[in-house]
N, C-alpha and C positions, 0 to 999 in steps of 0.2 A: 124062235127056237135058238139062234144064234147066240141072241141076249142071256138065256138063261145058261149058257154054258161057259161064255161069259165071266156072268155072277158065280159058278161056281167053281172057276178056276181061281179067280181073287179070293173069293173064300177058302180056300183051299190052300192057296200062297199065305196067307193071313192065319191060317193057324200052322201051317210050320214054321212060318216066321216068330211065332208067339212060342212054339216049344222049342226052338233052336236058341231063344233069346235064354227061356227057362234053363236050360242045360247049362249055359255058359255063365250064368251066375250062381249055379251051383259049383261049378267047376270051378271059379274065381273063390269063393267060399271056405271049397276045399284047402284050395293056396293058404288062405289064410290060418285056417285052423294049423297047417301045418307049420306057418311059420312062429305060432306061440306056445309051441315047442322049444324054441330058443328061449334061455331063461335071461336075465338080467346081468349086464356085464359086473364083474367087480375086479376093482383097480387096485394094484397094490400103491404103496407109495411111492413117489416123484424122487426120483434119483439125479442128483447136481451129475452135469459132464463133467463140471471138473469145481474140487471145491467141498463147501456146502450147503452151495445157497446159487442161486442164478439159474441158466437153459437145463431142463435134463430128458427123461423119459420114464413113462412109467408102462407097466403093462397090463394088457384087462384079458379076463378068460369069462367065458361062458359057457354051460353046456346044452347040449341037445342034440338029437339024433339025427336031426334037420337041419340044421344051423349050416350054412357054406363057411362061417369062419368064427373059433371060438377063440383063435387068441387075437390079440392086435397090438400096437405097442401105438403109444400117443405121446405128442411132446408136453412138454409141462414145462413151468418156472415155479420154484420156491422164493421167497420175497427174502432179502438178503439181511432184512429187518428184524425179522421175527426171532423167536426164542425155540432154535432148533430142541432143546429139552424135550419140547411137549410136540414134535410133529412139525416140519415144513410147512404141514397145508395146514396148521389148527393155530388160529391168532385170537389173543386172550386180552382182556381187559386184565391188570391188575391191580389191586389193592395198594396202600401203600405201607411198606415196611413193618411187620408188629415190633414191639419191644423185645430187646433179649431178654433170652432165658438164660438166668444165669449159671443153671445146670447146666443145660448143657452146650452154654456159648454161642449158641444159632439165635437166629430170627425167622419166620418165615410170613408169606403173602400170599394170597388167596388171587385166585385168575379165573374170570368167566368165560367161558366163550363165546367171540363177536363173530368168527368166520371162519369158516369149512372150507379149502377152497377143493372144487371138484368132487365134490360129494363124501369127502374122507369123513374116515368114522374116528370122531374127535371127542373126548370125554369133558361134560356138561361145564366143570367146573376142575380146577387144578391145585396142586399145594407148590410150592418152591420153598428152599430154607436156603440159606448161608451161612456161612459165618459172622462173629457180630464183630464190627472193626471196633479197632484200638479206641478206646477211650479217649479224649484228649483233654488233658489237664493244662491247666493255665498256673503258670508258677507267677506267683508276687512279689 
């Protein structure tokens, strides 16, 4: 008789063990669905501390109703190389030089884009113009 009270005490232990388990991965579950309510950060661009080009900061917002924090600021560097014209964070391949236009004096080169840095939203391909330097004639 012993034995069989026993067996149904373990059993017994054994299935609120198994629904106390169930609850708590619903409940973990829950967490989750609530945290993809926070949407996807976005960065504006990388600001020099000093300068325009070197250490800076940039800042990212996110929204949701959930979210514990929707702004954040992050450090960053601009590469002191690049062709601030087209973006800190967006580095281009370029072409070389076309011929002038003798209307209207310029030249310009075409630039692909090689690198993004930090996810910046960087346009595929770019145009650049100058001016066309001085000719230079050789006197005899």
């Amino acid at each position: 008789m012993q034995q069989q009270w026993v067996c149904v005490a373990v059993l017994g232990l054994l299935v609120v063990t198994v629904m106390l388990a169930e609850g708590g991965k619903a409940e973990k579950q829950g967490k989750k669905e609530r945290k993809s309510d926070c949407g996807e950060w976005q960065w504006s661009v990388c600001v020099a501390n000093e300068g325009d080009c070197g250490l800076g900061t940039r800042e990212g917002t996110r929204t949701g109703t959930d979210c514990k924090q929707t702004i954040k600021t992050q450090r960053c560097k601009i590469p002191c190389n690049w062709k601030k014209q087209f973006g800190g964070e967006c580095k281009y391949d370029f072409q070389a030089w076309g011929e002038c236009d003798v209307a209207t004096g310029m030249k310009n080169r075409t630039g692909v884009l090689k690198r993004a840095l930090m996810d910046a939203n960087c346009p595929n391909t770019v145009s650049a113009t100058k001016p066309c330097g001085k000719t230079k004639t050789k006197l005899q």
